[in-house]
C-alpha positions as semicolon CSV with decimal commas, in nm:
position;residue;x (nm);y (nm);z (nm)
1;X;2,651;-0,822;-2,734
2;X;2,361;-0,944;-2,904
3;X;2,305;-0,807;-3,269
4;X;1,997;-0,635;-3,452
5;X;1,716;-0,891;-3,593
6;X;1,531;-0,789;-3,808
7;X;1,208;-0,732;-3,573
8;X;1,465;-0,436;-3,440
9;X;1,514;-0,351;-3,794
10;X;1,129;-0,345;-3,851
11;X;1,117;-0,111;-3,522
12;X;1,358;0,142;-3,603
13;X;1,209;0,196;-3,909
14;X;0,845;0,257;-3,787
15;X;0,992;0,420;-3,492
16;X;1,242;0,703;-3,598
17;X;1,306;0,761;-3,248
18;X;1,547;0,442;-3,195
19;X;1,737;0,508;-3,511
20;X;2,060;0,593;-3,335
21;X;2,002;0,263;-3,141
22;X;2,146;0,091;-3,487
23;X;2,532;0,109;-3,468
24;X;2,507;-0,072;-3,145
25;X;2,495;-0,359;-3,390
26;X;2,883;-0,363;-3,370
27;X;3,096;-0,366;-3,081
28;X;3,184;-0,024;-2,933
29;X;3,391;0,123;-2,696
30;X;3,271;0,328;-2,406
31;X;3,334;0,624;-2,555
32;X;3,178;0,547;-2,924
33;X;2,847;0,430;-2,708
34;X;2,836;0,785;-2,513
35;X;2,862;0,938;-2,896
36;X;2,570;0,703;-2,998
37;X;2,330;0,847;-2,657
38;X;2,434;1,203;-2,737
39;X;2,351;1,183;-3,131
40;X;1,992;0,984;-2,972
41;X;1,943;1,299;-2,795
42;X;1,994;1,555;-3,074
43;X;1,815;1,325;-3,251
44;X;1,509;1,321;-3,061
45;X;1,516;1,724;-3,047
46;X;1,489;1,700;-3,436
47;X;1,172;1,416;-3,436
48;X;0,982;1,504;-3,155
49;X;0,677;1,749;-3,206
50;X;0,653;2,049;-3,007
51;X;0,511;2,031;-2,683
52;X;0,232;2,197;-2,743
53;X;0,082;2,006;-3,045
54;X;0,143;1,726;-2,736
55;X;-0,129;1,705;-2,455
56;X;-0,070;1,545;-2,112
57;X;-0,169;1,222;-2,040
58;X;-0,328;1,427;-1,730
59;X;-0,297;1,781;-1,607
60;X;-0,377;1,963;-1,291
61;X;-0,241;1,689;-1,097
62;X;-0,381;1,672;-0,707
63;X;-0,045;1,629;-0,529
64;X;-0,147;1,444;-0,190
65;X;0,174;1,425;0,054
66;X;0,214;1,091;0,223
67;X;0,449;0,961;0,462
68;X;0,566;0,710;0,237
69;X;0,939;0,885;0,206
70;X;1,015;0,858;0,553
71;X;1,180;0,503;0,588
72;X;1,463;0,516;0,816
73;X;1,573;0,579;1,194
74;X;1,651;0,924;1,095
75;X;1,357;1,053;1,016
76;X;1,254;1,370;1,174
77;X;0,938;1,323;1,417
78;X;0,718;1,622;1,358
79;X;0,787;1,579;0,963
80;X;0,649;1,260;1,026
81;X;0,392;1,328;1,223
82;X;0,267;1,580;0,957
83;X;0,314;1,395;0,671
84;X;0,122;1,117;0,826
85;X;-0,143;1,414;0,954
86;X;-0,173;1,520;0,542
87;X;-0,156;1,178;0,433
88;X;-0,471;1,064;0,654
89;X;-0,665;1,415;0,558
90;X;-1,053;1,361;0,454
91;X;-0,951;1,028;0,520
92;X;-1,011;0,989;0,881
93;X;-1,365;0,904;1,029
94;X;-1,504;0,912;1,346
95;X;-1,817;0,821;1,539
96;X;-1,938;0,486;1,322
97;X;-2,240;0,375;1,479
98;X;-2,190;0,010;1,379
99;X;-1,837;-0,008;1,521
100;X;-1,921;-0,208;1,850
101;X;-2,148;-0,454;1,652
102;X;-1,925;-0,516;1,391
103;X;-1,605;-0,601;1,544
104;X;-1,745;-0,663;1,903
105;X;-2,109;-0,870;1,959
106;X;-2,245;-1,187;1,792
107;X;-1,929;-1,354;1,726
108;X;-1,831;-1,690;1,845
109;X;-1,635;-1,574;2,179
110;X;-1,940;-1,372;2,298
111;X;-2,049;-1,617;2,534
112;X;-1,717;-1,676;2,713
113;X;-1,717;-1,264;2,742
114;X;-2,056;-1,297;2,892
115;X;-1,955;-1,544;3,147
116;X;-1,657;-1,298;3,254
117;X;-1,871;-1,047;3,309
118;X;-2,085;-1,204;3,534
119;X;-1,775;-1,342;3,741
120;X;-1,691;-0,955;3,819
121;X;-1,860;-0,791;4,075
122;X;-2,220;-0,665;4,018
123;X;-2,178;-0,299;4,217
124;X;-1,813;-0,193;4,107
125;X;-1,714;-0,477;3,775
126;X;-1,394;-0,263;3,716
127;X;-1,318;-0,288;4,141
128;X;-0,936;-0,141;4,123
129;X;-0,970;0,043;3,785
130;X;-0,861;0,438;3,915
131;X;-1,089;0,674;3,888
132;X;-0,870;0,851;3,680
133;X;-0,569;0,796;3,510
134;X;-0,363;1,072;3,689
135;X;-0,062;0,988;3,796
136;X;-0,090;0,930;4,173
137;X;-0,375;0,673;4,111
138;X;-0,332;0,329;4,086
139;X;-0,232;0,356;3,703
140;X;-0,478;0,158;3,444
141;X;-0,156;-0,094;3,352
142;X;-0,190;-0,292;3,688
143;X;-0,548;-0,325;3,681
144;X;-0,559;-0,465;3,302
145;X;-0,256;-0,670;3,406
146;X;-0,449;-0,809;3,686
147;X;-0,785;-0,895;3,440
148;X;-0,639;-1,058;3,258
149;X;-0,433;-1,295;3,468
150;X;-0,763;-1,373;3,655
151;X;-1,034;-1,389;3,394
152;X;-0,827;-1,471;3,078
153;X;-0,560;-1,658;3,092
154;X;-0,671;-1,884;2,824
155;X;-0,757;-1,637;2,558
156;X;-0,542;-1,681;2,240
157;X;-0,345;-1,350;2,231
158;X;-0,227;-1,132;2,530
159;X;-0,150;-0,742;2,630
160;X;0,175;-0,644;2,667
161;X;0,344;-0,278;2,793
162;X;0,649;-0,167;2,635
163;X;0,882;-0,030;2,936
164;X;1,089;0,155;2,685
165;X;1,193;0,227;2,306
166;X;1,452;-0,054;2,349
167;X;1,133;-0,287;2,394
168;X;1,019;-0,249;2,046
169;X;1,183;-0,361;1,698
170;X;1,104;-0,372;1,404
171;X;1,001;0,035;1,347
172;X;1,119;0,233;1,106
173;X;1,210;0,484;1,377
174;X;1,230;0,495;1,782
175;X;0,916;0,360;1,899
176;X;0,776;0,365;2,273
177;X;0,374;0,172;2,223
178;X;0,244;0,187;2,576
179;X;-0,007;-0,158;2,526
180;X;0,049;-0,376;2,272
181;X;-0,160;-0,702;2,201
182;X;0,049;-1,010;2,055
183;X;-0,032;-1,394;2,044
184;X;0,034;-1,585;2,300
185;X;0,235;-1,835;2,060
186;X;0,439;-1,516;2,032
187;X;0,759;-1,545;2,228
188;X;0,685;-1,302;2,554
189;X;1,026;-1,171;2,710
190;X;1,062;-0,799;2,735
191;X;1,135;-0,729;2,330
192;X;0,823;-0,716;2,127
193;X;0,833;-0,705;1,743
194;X;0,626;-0,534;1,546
195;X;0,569;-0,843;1,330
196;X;0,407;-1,017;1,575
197;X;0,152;-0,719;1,678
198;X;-0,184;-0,727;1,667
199;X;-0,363;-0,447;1,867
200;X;-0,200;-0,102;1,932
201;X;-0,308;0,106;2,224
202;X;-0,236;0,454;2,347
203;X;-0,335;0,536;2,676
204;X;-0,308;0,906;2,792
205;X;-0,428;1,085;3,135
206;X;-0,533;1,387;2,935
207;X;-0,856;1,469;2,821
208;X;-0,958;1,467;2,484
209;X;-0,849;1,835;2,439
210;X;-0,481;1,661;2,313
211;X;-0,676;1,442;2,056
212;X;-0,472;1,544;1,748
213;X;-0,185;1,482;1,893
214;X;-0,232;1,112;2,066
215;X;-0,424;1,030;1,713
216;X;-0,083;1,093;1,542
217;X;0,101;0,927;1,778
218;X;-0,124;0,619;1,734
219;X;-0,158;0,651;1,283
220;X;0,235;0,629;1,361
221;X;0,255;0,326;1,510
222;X;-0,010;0,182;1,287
223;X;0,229;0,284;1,013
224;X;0,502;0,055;1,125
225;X;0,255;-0,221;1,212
226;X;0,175;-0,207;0,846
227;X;0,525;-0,202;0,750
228;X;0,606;-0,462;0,948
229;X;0,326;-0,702;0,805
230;X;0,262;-0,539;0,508
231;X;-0,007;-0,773;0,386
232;X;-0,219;-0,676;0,656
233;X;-0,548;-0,629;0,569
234;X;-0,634;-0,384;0,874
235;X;-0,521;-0,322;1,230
236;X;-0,744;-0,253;1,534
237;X;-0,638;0,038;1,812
238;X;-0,775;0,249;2,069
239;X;-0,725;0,585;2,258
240;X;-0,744;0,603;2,616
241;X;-0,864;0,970;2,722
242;X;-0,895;0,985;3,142
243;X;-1,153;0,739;3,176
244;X;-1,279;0,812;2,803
245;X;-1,232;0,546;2,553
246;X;-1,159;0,603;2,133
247;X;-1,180;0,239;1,953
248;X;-1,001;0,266;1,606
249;X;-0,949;0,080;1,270
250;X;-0,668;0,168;1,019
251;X;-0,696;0,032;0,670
252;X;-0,568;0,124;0,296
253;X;-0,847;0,385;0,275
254;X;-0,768;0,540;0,633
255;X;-0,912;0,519;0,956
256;X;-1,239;0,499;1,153
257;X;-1,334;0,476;1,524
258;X;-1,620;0,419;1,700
259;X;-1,819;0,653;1,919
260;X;-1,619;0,735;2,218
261;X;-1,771;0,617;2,559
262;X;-1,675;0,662;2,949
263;X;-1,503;0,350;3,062
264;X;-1,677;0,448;3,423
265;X;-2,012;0,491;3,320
266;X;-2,029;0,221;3,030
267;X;-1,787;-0,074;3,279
268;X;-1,962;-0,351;3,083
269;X;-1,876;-0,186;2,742
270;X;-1,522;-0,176;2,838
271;X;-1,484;-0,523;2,953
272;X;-1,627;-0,634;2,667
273;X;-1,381;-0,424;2,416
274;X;-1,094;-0,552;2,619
275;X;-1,185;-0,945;2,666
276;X;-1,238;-0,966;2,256
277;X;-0,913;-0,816;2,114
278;X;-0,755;-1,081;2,316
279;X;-1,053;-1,333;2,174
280;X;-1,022;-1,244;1,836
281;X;-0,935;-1,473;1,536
282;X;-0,673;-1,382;1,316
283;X;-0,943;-1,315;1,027
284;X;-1,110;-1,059;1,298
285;X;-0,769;-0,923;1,382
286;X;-0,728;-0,827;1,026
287;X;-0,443;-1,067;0,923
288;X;-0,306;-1,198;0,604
289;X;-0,538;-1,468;0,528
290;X;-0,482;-1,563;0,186
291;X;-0,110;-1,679;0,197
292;X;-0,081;-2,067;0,278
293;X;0,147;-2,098;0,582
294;X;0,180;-2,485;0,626
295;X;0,547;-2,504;0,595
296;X;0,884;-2,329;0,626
297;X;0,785;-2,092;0,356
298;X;0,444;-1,907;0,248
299;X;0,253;-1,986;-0,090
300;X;-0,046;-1,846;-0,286
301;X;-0,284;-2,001;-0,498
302;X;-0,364;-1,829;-0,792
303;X;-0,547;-1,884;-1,112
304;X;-0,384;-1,941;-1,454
305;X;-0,531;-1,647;-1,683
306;X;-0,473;-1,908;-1,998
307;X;-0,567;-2,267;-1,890
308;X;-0,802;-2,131;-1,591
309;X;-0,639;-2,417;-1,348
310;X;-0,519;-2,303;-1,050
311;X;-0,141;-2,301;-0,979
312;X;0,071;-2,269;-0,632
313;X;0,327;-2,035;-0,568
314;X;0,581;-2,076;-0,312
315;X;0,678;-1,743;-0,162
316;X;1,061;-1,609;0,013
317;X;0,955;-1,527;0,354
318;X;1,041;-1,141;0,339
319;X;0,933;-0,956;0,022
320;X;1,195;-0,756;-0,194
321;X;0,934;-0,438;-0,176
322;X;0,681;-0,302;0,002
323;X;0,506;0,053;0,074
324;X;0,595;0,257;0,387
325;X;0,243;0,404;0,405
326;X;-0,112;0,357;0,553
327;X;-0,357;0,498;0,296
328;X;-0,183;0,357;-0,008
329;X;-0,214;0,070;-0,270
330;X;0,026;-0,101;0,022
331;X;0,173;-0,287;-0,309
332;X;0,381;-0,538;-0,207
333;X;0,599;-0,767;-0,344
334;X;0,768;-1,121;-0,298
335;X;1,002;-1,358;-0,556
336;X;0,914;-1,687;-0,571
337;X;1,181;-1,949;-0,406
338;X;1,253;-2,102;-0,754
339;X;1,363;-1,753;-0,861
340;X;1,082;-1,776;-1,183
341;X;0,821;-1,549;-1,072
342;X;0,726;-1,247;-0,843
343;X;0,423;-1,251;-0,683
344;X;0,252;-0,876;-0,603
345;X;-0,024;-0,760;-0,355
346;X;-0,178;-0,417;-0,443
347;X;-0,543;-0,261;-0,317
348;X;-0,611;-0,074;-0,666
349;X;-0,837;0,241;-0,681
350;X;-1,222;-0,010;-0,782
351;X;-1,257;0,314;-1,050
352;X;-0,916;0,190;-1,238
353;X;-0,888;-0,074;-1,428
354;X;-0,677;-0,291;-1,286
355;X;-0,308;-0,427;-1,329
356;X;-0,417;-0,780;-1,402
357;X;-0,637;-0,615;-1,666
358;X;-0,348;-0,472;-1,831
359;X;-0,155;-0,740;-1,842
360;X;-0,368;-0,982;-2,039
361;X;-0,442;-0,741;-2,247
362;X;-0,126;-0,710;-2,328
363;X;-0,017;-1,093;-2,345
364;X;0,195;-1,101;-2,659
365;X;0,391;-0,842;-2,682
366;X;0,756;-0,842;-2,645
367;X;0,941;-0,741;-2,383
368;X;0,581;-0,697;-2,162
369;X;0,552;-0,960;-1,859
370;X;0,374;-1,311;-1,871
371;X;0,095;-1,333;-1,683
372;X;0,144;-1,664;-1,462
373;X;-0,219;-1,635;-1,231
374;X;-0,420;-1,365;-1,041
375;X;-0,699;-1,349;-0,805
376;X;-0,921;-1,123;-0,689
377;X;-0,896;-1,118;-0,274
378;X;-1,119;-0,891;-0,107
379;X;-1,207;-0,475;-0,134
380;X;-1,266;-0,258;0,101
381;X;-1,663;-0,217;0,078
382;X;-1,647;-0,605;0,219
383;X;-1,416;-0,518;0,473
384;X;-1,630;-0,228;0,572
385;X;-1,986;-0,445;0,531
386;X;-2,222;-0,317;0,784
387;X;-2,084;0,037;0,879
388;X;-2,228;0,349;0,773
389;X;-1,881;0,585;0,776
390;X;-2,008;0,932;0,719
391;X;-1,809;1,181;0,984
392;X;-1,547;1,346;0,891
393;X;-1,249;1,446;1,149
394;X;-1,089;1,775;1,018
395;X;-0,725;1,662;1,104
396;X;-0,615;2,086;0,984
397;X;-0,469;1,979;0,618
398;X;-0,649;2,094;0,307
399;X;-0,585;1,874;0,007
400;X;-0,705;2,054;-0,309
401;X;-0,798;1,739;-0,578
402;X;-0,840;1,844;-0,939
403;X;-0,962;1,698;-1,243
404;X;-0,928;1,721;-1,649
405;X;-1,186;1,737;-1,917
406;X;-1,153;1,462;-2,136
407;X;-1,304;1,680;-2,386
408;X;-0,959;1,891;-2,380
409;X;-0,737;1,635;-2,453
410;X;-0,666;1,407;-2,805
411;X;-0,353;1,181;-2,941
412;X;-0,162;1,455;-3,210
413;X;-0,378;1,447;-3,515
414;X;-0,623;1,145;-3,395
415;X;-0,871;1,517;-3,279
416;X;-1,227;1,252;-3,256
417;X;-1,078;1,028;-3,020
418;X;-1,104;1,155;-2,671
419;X;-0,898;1,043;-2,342
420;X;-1,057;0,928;-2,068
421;X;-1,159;1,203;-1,817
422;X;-0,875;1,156;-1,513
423;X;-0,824;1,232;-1,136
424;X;-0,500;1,217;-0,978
425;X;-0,431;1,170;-0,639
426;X;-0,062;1,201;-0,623
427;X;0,275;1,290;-0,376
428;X;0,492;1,550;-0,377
429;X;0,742;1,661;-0,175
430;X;0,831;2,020;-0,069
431;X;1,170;2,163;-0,081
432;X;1,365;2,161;0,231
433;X;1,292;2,404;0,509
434;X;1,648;2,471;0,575
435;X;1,808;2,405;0,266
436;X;1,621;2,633;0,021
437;X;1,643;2,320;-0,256
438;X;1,427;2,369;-0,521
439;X;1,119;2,132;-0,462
440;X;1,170;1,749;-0,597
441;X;1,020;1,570;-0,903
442;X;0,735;1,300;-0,736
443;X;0,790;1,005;-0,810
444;X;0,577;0,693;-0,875
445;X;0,470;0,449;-0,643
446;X;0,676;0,150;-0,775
447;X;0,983;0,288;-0,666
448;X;1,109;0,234;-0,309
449;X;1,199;0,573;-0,191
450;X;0,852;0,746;-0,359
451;X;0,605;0,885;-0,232
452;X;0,197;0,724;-0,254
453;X;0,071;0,812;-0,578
454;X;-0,274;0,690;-0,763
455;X;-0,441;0,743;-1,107
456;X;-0,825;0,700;-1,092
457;X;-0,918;0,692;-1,450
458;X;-1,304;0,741;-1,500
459;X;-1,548;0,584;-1,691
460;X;-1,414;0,260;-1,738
461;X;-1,573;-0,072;-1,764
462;X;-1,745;-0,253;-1,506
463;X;-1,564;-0,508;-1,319
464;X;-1,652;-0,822;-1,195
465;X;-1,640;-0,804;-0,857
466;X;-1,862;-0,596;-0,658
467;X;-1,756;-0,184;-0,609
468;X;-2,054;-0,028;-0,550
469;X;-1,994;0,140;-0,240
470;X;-2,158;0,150;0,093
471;X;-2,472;0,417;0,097
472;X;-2,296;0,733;0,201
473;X;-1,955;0,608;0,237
474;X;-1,701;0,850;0,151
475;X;-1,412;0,620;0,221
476;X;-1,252;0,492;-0,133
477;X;-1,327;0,157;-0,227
478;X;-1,006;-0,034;-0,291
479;X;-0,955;-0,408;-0,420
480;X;-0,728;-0,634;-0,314
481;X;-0,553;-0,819;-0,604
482;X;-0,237;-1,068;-0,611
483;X;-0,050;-1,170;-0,927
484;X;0,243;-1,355;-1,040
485;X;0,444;-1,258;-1,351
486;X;0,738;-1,417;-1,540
487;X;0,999;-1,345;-1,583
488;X;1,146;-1,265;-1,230
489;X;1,480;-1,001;-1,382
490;X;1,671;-0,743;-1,193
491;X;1,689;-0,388;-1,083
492;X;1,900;-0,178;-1,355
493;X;2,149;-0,016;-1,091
494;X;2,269;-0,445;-1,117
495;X;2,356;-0,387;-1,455
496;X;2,709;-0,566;-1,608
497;X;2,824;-0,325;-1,867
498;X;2,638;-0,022;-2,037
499;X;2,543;-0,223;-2,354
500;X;2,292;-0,423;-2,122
501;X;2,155;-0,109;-1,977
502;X;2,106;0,036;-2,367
503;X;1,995;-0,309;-2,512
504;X;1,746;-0,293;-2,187
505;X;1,590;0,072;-2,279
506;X;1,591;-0,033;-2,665
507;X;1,346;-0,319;-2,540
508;X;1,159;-0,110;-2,308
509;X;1,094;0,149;-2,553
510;X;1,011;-0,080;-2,823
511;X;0,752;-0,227;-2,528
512;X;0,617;0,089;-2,486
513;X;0,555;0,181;-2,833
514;X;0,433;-0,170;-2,932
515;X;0,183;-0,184;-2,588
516;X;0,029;0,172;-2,740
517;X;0,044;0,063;-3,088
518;X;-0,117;-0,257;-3,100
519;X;-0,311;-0,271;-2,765
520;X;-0,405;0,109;-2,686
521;X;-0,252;0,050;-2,378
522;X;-0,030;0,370;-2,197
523;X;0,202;0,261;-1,966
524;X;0,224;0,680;-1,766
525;X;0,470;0,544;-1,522
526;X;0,810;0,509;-1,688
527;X;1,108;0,518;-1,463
528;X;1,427;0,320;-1,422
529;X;1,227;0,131;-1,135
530;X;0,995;-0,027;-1,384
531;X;1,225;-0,116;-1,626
532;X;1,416;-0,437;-1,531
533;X;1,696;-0,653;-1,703
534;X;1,601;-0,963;-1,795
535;X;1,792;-1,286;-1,905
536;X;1,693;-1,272;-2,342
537;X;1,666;-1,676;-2,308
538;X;1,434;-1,623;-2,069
539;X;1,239;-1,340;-2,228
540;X;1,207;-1,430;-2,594
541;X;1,494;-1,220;-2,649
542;X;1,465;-0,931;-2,512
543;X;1,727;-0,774;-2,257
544;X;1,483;-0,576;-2,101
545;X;1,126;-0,548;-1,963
546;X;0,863;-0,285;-1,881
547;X;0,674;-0,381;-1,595
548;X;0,412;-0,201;-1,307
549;X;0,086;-0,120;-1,464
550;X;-0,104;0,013;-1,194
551;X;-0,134;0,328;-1,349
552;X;-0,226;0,244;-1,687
553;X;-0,509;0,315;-1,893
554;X;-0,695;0,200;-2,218
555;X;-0,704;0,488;-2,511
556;X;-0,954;0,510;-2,719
């Protein structure tokens, strides 16, 4: 075991806390190191002030359920659903003016849609499309099947129909999609993957009177779409009601449609909806486009914070993490193939300062990560360039959001200097319905089994990318950031002995201490997710690291 220097001397005696840490100088036996944690404990009763001289970092926490905790096969459907239901509250928008525009006219196959539409016939251009989708018609399926054999059988990405559940991998649960879209470089066969899905449609002979409940059904699939690509960007869908048609875009600040039209009375309007998903680019599909994808494996190009050059990353081709969620910071992550580096994605709230922020702040300090390169990839207010989103769809959840006065709170005795005023939007979950358990601690968003959680600190400084949102958008503006950071360590469940889980918290909470001291930096998400073990040859020392800063902020 590695002994005390005397930088840990130096820290236990500014920190009074870690005093108990000292005998670990020496080798112990299991029982002598359970003596040391206990006398840490009573030691920490004695030192610490009392909780009320102590004021939150935030308080009246928003909790905001997500759907986030639901990962597996066995997940229960309707908890789902209305998890997903709460999750998407005040978050889901309907009748954007712009939507056809945007995503459907002036773009570079709207010529080739033109001349299909002339090659149908003038008095009936959907000739075979039922008059309704009732069951005794001839149903919708054979007539799209038909279009597109005739009129498209060169366009880059085709529609598909999923017979049954067993036609679809790749969900986190059993998963019938009725039409799917996929490219045509996609193997076809009768399985489709939701890796390789592009455009998600639900068709329904109802009217519009069972819209809550096919607009779950669809923010459901759209939830495994994203968890099966999870650096989408967004996903396109629609909503087939009768002969009344719902186009829809999911991204990390929730959903929008367009303004819902009859597919009778509007025939030219349909063909053109249907002819461009299967047109589409992979940029206007919404897909990853800042991964490099020449060869066997994926790679990034990011920008060295230090020398300013730009350095390439070469990416394992599934990442180690990733969020189960729609409206999330969808933070994933990937280790790089020389096992040096992980490389993150995360859409951070535009009014927080971000992780890469942090991070060079903090450059310097032991035990914190290095800062390899970062870039800036897109936001949300670009994605949504051109649409005014103002409606609101009630989807039946209230979600109460609260805030703090930053007037109320101050560090122990430093009274003149004032926190930054904060609002949450956080998880939580409620105690089982059958079980009568008393309701669970939330937990942050780094770990894999937690809920979505986000920290909007106010006030802070201006970035340098543009946030100002759309006039009389309500949606949240969210930025799109990718970093890499050395060293790449390992979870602490992987741990060899318990004197490299102790010398890891001694470094973490000297990281802590050190990142408030000397850079006014507070870390608020703590957990054994976010601190790692690290190799000390590989991390000047130190057997452990603190790492995640989404939710950090800058005191004073």
């Amino acid at each position: 075991m590695a002994s005390i220097t005397r930088e840990d001397e130096k820290f236990v005696l500014e920190n009074p806390l870690s005093a108990s840490l000292a005998p670990l100088q020496d080798a112990l036996s299991d029982l002598e190191i359970w003596r040391v944690v206990l006398q840490l404990i009573a030691d920490l009763s004695r030192v610490t002030p009392p909780l009320s001289s102590i004021p939150p970092s935030f308080s009246g926490t928003p909790l905001r359920r997500s759907s986030a905790s639901f990962r597996d096969s066995n997940q229960k459907r309707e908890e789902l659903r209305r998890d997903i239901e709460i999750e998407l509250s005040r978050r889901t928008h309907v009748d954007v003016p712009e939507f056809i525009s945007k995503y459907f006219q002036n773009k570079a196959w709207s010529e080739q849609v033109e001349k299909i539409s002339k090659q149908l016939p003038r008095d009936d251009p959907l000739e075979g499309f039922p008059e309704t989708s009732k069951p005794e018609e001839v149903d919708s399926w054979t007539w799209l099947k038909s279009f597109q054999e005739q009129h498209l059988g060169d366009a880059p990405n085709v529609f598909y129909r999923a017979e049954s559940k067993s036609n679809i991998t790749g969900a986190t649960g059993e998963r019938q999609l009725d039409v799917l879209l996929k490219s045509r470089a996609a193997a076809s066969g009768e399985v489709h993957h939701l890796a390789d899905c592009l455009v998600v449609g639900e068709p329904t002979t109802s009217d519009t009177k069972v819209w809550k409940k096919k607009f779950t059904q669809l923010a459901t699939y759209m939830r495994d779409v994203f968890s099966a690509q999870p650096t989408r960007r967004f996903v396109h869908g629609f909503i087939v009601f009768d002969v009344q048609m719902q186009l829809w875009v999911f991204d990390r600040s929730g959903a929008y449609s367009s303004q819902t039209f009859n597919i009778r009375q509007e025939p030219q309007q349909f063909i053109r909806v249907l002819a461009g998903y299967t047109l589409m680019t992979a940029e206007e599909l919404g897909l990853d486009m800042f991964m490099q994808r020449d060869g066997f494996y994926p790679s990034v190009t990011l920008s060295d914070p230090v020398m300013g050059k730009e350095c390439s990353f070469q990416l394992e081709l599934s990442p180690f993490f990733k969020q189960s969620a729609i409206a999330c910071r969808g933070t994933t992550c990937y280790r790089t193939t020389d096992g040096k580096h992980v490389v993150k994605f995360s859409w951070g709230p535009d009014k927080q300062r971000s992780e890469v922020d942090h991070l060079a702040k903090a450059q310097g300090v032991r035990g914190i990560p290095t800062l390899a390169g970062a870039s800036t990839v897109t936001t949300i207010n670009e994605l949504h360039a051109g649409l005014r989103i103002r409606k609101l769809r009630d989807l039946g959840h209230a979600v109460h959001e609260r805030t703090v006065d930053a007037s109320q709170l101050s560090f122990t005795s430093q009274s003149t200097q004032q926190l930054e005023s904060l609002s949450v939007s956080g998880t939580k979950r409620k105690a089982s319905q059958r079980g009568g358990s008393p309701p669970k601690r939330s937990r942050s968003n780094s770990q894999p089994s937690s809920l979505c959680q986000e920290v909007q600190p106010g006030e802070l400084e201006q970035r340098q990318v543009s946030t100002m949102p759309p006039p009389n958008s309500p949606q949240q503006n969210r930025i799109l950031t990718c970093l890499a950071i050395s060293p790449a360590g390992r979870p602490l469940q992987d741990f060899a002995n318990v004197c490299e889980v102790l010398e890891a918290f001694r470094d973490a909470i000297r990281a802590h201490w050190n990142l408030f001291k000397h850079r006014k930096i507070l870390h608020r998400d703590v957990s054994h997710g976010n601190i790692i073990l690290t190799s000390p040859d590989q991390n000047g020392g130190c057997s452990g690291m603190l790492i995640d800063y989404d939710l950090a902020v800058h005191i004073g």
